[in-house]
C-alpha positions as CSV (number, residue, x, y, z in Angstrom):
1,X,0.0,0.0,0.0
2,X,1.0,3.6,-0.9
3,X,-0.1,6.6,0.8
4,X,1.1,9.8,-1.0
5,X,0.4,13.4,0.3
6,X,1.0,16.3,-1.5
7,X,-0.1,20.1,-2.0
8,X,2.1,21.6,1.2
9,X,3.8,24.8,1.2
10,X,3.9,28.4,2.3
11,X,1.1,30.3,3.0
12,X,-0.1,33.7,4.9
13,X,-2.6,33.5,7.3
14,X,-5.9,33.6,6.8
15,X,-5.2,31.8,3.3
16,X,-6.3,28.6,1.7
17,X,-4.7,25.3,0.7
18,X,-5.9,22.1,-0.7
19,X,-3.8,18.7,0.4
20,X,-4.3,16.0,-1.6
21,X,-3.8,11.7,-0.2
22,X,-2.9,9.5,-3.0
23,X,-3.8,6.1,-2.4
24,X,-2.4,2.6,-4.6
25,X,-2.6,-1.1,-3.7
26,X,-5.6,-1.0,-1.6
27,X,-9.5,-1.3,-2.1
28,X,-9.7,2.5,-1.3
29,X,-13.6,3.0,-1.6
30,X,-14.0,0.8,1.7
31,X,-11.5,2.2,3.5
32,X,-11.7,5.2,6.2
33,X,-9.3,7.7,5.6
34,X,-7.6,10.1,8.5
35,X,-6.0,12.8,8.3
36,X,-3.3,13.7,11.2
37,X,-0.3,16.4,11.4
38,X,2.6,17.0,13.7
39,X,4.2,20.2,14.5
40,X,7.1,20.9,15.8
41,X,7.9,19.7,19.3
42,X,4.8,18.7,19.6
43,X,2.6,14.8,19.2
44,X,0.7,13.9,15.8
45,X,-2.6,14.6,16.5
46,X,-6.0,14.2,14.4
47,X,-7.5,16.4,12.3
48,X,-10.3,15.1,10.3
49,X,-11.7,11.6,9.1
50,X,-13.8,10.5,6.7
51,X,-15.7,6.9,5.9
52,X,-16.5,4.9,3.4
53,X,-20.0,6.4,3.3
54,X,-18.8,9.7,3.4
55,X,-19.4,10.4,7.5
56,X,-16.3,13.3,8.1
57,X,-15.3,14.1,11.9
58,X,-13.1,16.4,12.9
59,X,-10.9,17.8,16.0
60,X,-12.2,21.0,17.4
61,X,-10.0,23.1,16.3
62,X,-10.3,22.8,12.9
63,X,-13.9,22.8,12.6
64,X,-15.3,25.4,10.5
65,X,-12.3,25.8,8.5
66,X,-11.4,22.6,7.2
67,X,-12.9,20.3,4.8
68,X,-12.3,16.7,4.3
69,X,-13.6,14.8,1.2
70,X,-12.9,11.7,-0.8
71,X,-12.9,10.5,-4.9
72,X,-13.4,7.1,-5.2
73,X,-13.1,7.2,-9.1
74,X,-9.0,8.5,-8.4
75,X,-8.3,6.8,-5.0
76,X,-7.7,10.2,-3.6
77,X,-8.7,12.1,-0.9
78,X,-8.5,15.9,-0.4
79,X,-8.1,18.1,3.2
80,X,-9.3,21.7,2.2
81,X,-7.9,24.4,4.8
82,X,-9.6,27.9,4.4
83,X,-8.9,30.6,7.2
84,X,-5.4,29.1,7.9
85,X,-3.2,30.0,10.9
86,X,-0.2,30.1,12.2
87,X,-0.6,26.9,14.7
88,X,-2.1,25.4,11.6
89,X,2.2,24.8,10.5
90,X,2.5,21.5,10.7
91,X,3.9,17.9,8.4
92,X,0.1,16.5,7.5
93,X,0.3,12.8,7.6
94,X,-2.7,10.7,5.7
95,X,-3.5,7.7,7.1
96,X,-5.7,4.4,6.2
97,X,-5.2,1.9,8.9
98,X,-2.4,0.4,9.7
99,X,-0.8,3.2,6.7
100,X,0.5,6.3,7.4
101,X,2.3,8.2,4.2
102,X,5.2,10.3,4.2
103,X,3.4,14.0,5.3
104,X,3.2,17.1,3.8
105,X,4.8,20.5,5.2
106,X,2.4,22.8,5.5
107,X,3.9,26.4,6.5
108,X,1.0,29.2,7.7
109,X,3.2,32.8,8.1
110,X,1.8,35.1,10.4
């Protein structure tokens, strides 16, 4: 199984950014996808899940502002992030038990 994030990078507060999870080798339709981040000094925590029906959760903090959803038809899933901030910098990590890919850098300047 392969996990691939992408779509990190620099942006100012209060700015938007799309990360996209890339999934191969795995029946990804049936699968509940998670999407965690790390920052610096600090534990991986979660940020937002989605099922295989389409039920999303999300930590508190991120509520209102971020946006998970899923394509079957690519085997992708997406973590939209509007109204970033700066405690928002973290590596985001997609994850589909027992996988966790390699993480994304998102930076948020302030």
């Amino acid at each position: 199984v392969q996990l691939q994030a992408s779509g990190g990078g620099l942006v100012q507060a209060g700015g938007s950014m799309r990360l996209s999870c890339a999934a191969s080798k795995i029946i990804f339709s049936s699968k509940t996808i998670r999407w965690y981040r790390q920052a610096p000094g600090k534990q991986r925590e979660f940020v937002a899940g989605i099922t295989s029906d389409g039920d999303t959760t999300y930590a508190d903090f991120v509520k209102g502002r971020f946006t998970i959803t899923r394509d079957n038809t690519k085997n992708t899933a997406y973590l939209q992030m509007d109204n970033l901030k700066s405690e928002d910098t973290a590596v985001y990590y997609c994850n589909i038990v027992p996988y966790l890919g390699q993480g994304t850098l998102v930076t948020v300047s302030s």
